[in-house]
N, CA, C and O atoms as CSV, one atom per row, in Angstrom:
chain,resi,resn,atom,element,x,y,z
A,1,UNK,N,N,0.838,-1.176,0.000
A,1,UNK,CA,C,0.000,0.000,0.000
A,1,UNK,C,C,0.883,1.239,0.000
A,1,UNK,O,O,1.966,1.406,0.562
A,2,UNK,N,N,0.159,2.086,-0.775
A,2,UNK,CA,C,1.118,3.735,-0.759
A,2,UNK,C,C,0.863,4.021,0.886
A,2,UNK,O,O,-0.004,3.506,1.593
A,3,UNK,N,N,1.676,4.797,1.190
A,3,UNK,CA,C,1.799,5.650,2.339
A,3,UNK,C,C,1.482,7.269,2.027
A,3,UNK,O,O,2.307,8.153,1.795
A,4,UNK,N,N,0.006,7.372,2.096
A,4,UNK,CA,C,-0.147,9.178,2.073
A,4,UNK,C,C,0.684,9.804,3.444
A,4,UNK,O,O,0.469,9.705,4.652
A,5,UNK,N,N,1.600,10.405,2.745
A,5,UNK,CA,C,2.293,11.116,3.727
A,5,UNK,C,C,1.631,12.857,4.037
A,5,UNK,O,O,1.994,13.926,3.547
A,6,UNK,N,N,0.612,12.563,4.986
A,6,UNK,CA,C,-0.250,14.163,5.693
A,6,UNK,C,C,0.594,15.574,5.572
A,6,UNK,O,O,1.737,15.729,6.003
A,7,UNK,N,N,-0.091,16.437,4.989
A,7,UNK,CA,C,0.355,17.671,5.022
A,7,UNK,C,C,-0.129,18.457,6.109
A,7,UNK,O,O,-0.345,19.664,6.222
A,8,UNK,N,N,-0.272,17.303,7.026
A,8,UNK,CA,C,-0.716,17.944,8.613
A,8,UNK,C,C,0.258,18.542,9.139
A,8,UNK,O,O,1.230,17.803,9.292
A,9,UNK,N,N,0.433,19.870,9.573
A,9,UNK,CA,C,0.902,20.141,10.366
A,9,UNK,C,C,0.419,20.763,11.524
A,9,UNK,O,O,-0.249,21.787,11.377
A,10,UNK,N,N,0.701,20.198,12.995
A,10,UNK,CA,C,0.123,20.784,14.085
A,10,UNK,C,C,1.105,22.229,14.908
A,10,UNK,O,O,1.722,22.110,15.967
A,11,UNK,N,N,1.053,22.928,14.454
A,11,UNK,CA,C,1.860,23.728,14.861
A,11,UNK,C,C,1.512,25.124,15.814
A,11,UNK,O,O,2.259,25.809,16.512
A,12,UNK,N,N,0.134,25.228,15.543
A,12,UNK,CA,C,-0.627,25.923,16.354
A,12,UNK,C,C,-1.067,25.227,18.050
A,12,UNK,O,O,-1.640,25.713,19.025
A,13,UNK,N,N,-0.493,23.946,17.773
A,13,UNK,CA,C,-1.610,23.388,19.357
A,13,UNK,C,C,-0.150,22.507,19.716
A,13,UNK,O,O,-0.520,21.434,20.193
A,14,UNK,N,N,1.347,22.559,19.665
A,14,UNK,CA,C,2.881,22.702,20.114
A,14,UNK,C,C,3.079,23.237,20.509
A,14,UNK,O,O,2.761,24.401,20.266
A,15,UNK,N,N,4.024,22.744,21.807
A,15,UNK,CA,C,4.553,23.800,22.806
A,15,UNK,C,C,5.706,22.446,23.146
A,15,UNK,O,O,5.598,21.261,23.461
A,16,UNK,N,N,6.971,23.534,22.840
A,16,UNK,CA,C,8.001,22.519,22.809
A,16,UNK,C,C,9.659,23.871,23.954
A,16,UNK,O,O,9.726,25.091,24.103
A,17,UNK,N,N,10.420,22.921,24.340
A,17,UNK,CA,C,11.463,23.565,25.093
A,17,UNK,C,C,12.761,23.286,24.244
A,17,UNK,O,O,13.778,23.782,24.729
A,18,UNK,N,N,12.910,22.622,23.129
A,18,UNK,CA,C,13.966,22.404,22.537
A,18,UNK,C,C,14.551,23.130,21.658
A,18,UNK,O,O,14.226,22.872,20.499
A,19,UNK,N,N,15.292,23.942,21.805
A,19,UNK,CA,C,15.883,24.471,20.896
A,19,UNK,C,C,17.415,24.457,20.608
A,19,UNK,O,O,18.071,23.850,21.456
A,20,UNK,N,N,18.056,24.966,19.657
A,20,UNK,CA,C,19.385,25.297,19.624
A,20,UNK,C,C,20.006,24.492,20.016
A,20,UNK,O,O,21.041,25.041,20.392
A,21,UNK,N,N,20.094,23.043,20.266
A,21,UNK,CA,C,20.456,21.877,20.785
A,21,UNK,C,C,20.173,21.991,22.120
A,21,UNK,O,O,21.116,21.626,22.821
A,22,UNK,N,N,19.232,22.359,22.704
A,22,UNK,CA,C,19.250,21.708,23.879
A,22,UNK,C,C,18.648,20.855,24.712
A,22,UNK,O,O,17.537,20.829,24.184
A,23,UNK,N,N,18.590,20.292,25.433
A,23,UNK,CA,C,17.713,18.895,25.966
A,23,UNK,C,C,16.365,19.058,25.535
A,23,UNK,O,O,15.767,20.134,25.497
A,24,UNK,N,N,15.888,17.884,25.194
A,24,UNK,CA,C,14.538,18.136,24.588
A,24,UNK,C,C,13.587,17.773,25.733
A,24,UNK,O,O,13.644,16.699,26.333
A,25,UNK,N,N,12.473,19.010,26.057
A,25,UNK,CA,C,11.670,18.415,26.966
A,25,UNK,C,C,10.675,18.015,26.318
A,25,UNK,O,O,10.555,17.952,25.094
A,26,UNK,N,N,9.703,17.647,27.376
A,26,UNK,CA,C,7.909,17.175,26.909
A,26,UNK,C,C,7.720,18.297,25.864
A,26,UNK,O,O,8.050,19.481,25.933
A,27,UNK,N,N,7.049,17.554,24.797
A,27,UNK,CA,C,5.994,18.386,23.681
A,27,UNK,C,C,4.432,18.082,24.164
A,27,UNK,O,O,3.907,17.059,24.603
A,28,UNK,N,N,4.061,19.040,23.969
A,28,UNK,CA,C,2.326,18.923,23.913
A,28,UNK,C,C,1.681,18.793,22.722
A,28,UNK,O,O,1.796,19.723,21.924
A,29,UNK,N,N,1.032,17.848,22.429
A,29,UNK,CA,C,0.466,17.774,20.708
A,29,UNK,C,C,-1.184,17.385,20.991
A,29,UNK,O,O,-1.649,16.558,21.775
A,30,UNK,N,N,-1.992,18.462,19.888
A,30,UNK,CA,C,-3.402,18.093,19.739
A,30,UNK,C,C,-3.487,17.134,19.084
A,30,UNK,O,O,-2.461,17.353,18.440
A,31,UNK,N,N,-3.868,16.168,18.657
A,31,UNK,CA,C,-4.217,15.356,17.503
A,31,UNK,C,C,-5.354,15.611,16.995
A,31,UNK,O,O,-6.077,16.241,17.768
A,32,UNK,N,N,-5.879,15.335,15.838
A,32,UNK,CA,C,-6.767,16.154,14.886
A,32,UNK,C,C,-7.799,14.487,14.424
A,32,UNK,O,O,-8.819,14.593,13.743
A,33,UNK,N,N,-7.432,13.455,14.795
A,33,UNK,CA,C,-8.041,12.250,14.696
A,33,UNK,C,C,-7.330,10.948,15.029
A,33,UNK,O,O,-6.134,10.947,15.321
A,34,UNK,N,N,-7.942,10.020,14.992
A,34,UNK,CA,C,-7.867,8.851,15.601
A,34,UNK,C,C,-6.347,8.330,15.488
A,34,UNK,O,O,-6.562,7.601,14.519
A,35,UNK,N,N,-4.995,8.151,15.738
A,35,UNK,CA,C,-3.633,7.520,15.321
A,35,UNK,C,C,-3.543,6.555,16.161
A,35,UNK,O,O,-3.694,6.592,17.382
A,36,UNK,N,N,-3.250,5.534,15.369
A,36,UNK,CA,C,-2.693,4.249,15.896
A,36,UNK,C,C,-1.003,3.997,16.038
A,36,UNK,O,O,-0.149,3.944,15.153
A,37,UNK,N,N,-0.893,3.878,17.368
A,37,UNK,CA,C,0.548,3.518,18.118
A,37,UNK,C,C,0.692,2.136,18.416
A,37,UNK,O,O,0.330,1.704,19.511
A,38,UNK,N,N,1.223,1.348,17.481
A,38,UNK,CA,C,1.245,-0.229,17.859
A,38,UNK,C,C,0.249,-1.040,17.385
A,38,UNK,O,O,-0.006,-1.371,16.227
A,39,UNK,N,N,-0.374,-1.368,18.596
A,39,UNK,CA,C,-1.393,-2.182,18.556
A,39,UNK,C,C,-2.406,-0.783,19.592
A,39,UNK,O,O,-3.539,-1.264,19.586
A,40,UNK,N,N,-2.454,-0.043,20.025
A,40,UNK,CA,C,-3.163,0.811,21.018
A,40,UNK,C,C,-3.705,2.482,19.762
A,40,UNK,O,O,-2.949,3.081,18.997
A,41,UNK,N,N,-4.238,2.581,19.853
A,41,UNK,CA,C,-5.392,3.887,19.159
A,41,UNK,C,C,-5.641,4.569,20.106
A,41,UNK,O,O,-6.373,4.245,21.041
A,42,UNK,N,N,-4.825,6.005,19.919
A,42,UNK,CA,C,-5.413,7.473,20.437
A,42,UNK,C,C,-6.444,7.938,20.298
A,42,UNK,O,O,-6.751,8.066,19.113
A,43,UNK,N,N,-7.161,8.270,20.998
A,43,UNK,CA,C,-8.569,8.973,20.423
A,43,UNK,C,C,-8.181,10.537,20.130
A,43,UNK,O,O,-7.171,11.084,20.574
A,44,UNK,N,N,-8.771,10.906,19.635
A,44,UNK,CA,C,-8.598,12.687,19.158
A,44,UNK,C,C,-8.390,13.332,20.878
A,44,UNK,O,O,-9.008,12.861,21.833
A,45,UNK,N,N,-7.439,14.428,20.976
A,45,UNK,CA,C,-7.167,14.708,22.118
A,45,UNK,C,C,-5.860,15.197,22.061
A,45,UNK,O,O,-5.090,15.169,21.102
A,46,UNK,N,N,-5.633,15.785,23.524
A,46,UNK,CA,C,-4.657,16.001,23.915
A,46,UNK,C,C,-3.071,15.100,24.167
A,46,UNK,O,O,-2.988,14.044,24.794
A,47,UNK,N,N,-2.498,15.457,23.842
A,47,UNK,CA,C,-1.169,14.039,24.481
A,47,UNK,C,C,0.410,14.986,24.631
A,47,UNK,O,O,0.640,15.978,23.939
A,48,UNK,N,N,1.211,14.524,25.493
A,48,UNK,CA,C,2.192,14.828,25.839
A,48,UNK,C,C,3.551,13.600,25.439
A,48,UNK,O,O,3.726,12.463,25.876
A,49,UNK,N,N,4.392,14.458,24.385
A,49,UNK,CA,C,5.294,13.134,23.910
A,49,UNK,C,C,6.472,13.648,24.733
A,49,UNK,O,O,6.888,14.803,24.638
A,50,UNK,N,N,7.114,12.487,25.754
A,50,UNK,CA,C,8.206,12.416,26.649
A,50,UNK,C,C,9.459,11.920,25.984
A,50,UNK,O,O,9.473,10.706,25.782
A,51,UNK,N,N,10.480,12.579,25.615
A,51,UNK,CA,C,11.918,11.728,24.714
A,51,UNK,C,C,12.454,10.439,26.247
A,51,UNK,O,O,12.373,10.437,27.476
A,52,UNK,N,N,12.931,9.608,25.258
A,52,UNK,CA,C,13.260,8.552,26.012
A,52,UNK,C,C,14.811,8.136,25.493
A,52,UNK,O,O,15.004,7.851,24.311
A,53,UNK,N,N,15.528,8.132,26.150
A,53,UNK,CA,C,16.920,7.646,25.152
A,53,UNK,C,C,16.856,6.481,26.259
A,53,UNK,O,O,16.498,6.517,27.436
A,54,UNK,N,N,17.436,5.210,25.275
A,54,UNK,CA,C,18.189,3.861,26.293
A,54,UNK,C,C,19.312,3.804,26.242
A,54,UNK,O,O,19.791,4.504,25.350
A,55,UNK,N,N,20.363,2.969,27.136
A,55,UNK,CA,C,21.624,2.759,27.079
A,55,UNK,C,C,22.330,2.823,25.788
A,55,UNK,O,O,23.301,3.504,25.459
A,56,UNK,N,N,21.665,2.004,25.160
A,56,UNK,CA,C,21.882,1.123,23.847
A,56,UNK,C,C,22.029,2.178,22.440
A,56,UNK,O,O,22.581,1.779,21.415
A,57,UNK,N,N,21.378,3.733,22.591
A,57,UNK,CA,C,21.378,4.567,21.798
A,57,UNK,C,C,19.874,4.582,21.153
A,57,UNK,O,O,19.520,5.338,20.248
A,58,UNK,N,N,19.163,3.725,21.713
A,58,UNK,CA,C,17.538,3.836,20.575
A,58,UNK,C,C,16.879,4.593,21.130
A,58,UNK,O,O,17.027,4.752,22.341
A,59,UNK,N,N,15.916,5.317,20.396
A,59,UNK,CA,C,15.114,6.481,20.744
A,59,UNK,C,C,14.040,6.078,20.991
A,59,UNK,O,O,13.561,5.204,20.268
A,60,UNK,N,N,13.475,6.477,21.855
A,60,UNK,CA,C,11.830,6.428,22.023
A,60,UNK,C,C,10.918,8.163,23.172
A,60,UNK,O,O,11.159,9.024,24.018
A,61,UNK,N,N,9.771,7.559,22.188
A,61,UNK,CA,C,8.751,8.905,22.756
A,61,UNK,C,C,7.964,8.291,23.612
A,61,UNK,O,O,7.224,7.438,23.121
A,62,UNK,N,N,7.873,8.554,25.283
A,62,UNK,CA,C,6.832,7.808,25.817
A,62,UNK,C,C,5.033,9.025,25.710
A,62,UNK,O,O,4.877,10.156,26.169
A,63,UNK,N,N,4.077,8.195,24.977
A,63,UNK,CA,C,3.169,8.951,24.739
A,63,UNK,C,C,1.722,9.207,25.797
A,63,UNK,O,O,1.019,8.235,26.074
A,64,UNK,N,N,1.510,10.084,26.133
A,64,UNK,CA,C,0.408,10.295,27.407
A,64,UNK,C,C,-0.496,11.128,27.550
A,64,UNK,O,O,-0.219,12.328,27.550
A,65,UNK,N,N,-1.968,10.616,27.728
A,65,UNK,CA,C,-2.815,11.531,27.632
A,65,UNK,C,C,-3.790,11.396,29.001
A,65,UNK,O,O,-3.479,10.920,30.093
A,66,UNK,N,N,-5.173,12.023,28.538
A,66,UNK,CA,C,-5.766,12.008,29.636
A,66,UNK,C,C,-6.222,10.498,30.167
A,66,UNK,O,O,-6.403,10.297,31.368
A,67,UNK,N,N,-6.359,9.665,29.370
A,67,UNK,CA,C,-7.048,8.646,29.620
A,67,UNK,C,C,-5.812,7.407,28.930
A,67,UNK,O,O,-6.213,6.269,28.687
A,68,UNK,N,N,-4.476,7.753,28.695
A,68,UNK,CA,C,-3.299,6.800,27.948
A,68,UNK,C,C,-2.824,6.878,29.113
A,68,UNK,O,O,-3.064,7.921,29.721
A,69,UNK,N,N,-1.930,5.720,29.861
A,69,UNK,CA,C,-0.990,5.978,30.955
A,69,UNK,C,C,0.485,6.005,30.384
A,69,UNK,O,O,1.385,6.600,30.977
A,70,UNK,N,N,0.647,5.431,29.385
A,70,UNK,CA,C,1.774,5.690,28.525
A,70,UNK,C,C,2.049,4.706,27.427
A,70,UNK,O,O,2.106,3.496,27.644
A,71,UNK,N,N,2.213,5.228,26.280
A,71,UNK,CA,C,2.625,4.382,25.189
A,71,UNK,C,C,3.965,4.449,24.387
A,71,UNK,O,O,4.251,5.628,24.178
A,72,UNK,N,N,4.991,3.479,23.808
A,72,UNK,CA,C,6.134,3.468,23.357
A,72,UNK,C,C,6.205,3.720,22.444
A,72,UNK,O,O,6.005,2.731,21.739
A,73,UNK,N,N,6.520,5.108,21.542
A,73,UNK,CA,C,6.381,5.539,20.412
A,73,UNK,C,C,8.151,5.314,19.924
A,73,UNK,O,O,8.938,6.015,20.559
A,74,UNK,N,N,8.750,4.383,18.849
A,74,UNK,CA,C,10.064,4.363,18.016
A,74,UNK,C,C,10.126,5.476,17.458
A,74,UNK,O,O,9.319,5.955,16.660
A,75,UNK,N,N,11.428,6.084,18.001
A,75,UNK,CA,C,11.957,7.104,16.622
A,75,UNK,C,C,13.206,6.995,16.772
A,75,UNK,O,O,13.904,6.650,17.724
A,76,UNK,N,N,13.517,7.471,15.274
A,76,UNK,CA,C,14.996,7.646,14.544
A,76,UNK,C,C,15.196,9.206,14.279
A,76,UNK,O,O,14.462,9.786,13.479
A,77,UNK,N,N,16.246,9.898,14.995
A,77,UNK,CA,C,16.781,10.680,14.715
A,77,UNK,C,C,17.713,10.827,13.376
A,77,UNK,O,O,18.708,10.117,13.232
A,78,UNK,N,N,17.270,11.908,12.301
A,78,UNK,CA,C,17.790,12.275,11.471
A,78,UNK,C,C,18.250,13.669,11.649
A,78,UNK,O,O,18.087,14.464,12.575
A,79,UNK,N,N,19.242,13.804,9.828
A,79,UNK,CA,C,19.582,15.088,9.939
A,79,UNK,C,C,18.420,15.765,8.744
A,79,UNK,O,O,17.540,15.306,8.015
A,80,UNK,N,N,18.919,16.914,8.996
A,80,UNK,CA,C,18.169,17.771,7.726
A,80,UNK,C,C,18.825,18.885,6.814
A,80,UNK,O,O,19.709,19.480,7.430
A,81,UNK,N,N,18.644,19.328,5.542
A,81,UNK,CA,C,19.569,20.252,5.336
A,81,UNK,C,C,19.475,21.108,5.918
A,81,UNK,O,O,20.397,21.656,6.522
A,82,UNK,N,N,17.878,21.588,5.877
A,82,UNK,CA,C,17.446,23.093,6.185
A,82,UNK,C,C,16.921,23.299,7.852
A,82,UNK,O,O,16.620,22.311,8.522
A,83,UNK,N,N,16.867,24.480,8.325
A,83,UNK,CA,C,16.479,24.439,9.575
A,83,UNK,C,C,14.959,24.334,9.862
A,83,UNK,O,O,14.320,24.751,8.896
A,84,UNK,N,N,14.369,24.014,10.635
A,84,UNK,CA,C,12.828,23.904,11.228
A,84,UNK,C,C,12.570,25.383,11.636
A,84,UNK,O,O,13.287,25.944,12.465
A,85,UNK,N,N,11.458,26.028,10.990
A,85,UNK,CA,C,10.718,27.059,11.587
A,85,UNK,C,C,10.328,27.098,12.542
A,85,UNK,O,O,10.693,27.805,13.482
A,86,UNK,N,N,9.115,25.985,12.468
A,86,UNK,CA,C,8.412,25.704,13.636
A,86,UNK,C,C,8.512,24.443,14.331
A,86,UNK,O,O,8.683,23.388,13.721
A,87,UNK,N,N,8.411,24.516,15.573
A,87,UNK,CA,C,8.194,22.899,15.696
A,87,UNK,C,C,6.757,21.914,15.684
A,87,UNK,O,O,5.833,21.978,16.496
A,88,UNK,N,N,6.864,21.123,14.671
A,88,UNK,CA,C,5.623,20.560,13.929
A,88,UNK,C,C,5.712,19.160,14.007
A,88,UNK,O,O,6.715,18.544,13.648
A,89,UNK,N,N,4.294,18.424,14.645
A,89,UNK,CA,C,3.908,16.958,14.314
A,89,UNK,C,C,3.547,16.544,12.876
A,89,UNK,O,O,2.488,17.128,12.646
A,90,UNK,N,N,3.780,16.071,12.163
A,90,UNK,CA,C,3.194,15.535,11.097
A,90,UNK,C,C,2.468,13.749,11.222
A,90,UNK,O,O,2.764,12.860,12.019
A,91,UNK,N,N,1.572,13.748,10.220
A,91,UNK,CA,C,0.927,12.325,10.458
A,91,UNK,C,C,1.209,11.589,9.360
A,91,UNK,O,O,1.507,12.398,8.482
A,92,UNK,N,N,1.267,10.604,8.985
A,92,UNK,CA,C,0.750,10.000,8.201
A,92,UNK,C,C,-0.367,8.660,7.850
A,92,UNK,O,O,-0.798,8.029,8.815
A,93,UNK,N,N,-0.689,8.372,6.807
A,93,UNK,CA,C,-1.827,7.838,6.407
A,93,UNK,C,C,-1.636,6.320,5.795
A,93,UNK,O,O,-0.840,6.115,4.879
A,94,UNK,N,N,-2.456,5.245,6.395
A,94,UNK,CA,C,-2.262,3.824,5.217
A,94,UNK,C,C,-3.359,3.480,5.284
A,94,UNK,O,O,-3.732,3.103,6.395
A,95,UNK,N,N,-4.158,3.462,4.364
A,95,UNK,CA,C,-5.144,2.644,4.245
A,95,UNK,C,C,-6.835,3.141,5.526
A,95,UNK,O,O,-7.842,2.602,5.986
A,96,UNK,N,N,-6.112,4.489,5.542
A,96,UNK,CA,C,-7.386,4.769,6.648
A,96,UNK,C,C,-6.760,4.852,7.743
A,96,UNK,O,O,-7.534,5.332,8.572
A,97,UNK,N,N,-6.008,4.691,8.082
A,97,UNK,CA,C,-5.123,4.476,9.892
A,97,UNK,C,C,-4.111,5.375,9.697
A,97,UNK,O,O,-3.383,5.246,8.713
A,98,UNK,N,N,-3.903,6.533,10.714
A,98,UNK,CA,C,-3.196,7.515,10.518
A,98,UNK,C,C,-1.840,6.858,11.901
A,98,UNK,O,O,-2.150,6.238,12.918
A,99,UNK,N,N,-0.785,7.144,11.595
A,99,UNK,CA,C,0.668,7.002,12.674
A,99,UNK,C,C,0.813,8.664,12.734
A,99,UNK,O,O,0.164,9.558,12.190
A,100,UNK,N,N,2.040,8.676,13.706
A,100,UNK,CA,C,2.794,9.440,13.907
A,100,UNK,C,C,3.878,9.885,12.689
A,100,UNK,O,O,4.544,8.859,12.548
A,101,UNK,N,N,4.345,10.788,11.831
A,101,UNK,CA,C,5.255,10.769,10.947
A,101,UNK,C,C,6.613,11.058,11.304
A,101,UNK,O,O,7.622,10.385,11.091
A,102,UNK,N,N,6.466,12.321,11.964
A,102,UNK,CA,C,7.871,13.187,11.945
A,102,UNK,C,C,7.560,14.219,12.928
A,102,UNK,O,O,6.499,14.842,12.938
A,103,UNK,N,N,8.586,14.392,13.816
A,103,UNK,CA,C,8.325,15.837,14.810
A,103,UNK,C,C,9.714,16.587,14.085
A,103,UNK,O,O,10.681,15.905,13.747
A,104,UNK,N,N,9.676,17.798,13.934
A,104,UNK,CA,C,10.785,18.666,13.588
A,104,UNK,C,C,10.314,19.401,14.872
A,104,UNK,O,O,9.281,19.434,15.541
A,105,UNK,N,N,12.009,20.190,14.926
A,105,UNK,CA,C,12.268,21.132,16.175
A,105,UNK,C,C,12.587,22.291,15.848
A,105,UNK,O,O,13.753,22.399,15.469
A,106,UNK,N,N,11.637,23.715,15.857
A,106,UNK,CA,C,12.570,24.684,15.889
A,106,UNK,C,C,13.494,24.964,16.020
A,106,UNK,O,O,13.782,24.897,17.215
A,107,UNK,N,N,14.647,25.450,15.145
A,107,UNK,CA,C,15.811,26.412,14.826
A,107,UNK,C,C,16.864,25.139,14.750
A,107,UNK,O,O,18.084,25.309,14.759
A,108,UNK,N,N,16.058,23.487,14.653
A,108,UNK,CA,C,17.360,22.342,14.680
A,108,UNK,C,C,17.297,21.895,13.019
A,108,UNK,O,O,16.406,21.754,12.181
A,109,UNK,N,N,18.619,21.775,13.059
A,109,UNK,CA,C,18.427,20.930,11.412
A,109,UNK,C,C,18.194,19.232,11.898
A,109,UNK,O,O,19.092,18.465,11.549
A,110,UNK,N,N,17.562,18.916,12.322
A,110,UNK,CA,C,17.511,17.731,12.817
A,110,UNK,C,C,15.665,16.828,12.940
A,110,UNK,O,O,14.920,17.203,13.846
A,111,UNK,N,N,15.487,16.417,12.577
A,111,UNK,CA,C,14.078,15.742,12.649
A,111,UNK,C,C,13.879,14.164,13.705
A,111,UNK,O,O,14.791,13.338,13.673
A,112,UNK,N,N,12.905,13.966,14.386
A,112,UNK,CA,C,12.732,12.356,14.289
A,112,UNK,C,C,11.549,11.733,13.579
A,112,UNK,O,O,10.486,12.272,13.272
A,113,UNK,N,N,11.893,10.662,13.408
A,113,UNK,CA,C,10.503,10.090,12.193
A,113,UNK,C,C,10.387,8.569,12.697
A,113,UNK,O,O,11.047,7.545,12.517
A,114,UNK,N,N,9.307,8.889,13.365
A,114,UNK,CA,C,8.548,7.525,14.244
A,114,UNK,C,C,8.695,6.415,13.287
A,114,UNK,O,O,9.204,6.551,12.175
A,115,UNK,N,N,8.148,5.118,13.844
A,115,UNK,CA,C,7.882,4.083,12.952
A,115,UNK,C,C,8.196,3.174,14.427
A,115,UNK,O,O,8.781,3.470,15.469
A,116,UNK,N,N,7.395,1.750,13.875
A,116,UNK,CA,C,8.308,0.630,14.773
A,116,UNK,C,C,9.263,0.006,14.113
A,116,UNK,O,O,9.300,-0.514,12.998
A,117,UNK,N,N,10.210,0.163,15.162
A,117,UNK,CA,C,11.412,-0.954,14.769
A,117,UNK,C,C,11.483,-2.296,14.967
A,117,UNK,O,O,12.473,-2.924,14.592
C-alpha cells in the first residue's frame, strides 16, 4: 500500500522547550483524529510526547494523555539540510489508519521520524 504522507501540520496546538540543541523536553500535541501507536489507538485529544533515550542509543517517545498511561512511540533521529521554523507533528496515512510521521524542532536541522522498529 502507498503511504499518504499528511500535510498535517500541528503547529498551532505545540509547545516545545527544545531548541538550539538543547535537551529536549515534553511536547504537547493536539491530535486532529484517531492515530494508531502499535497495537493501542489514540482517540482525538490532547497528548504529551516524553523523549526517552536507552543505554543502547535507541530512541523512544513515551506517549500520554488524559485517559493513555503511557505508550512506546520508536523514533529515529535524522539530519536535515534546512532548519525547522516551527516545531511541527506531522501524520501520516495507510489505508485509513493515521501514525505518527515526523516531529521537527525549531531552529534544529535535525528531525525524528517515528515508525516501529
Amino acid at each position: 500500500m502507498n503511504k499518504l504522507f499528511s500535510g498535517i501540520i500541528i503547529t498551532g496546538f505545540l509547545a516545545a522547550g527544545a531548541m538550539f540543541a538543547a535537551p529536549l523536553n515534553d511536547i504537547t500535541v493536539t491530535i486532529p483524529h484517531d492515530v494508531t501507536v502499535g497495537s493501542t489507538i489514540l482517540p482525538v485529544g490532547t497528548y504529551t510526547l516524553s523523549p526517552m533515550e536507552m543505554s543502547d542509543g535507541a530512541e523512544y517517545f513515551v506517549v500520554r494523555g488524559e485517559k493513555i498511561e503511557g505508550v512506546i512511540l520508536p523514533a529515529q533521529k535524522s539530519d536535515d539540510i534546512t532548519t525547522a521554523k516551527t516545531t511541527a507533528v506531522t501524520f501520516s496515512e495507510d489505508g485509513g489508519t493515521w501514525h505518527f510521521g515526523k516531529l521537527s524542532l525549531e531552529g534544529e536541522q535535525m528531525y525524528y521520524e517515528f515508525g516501529e522498529k
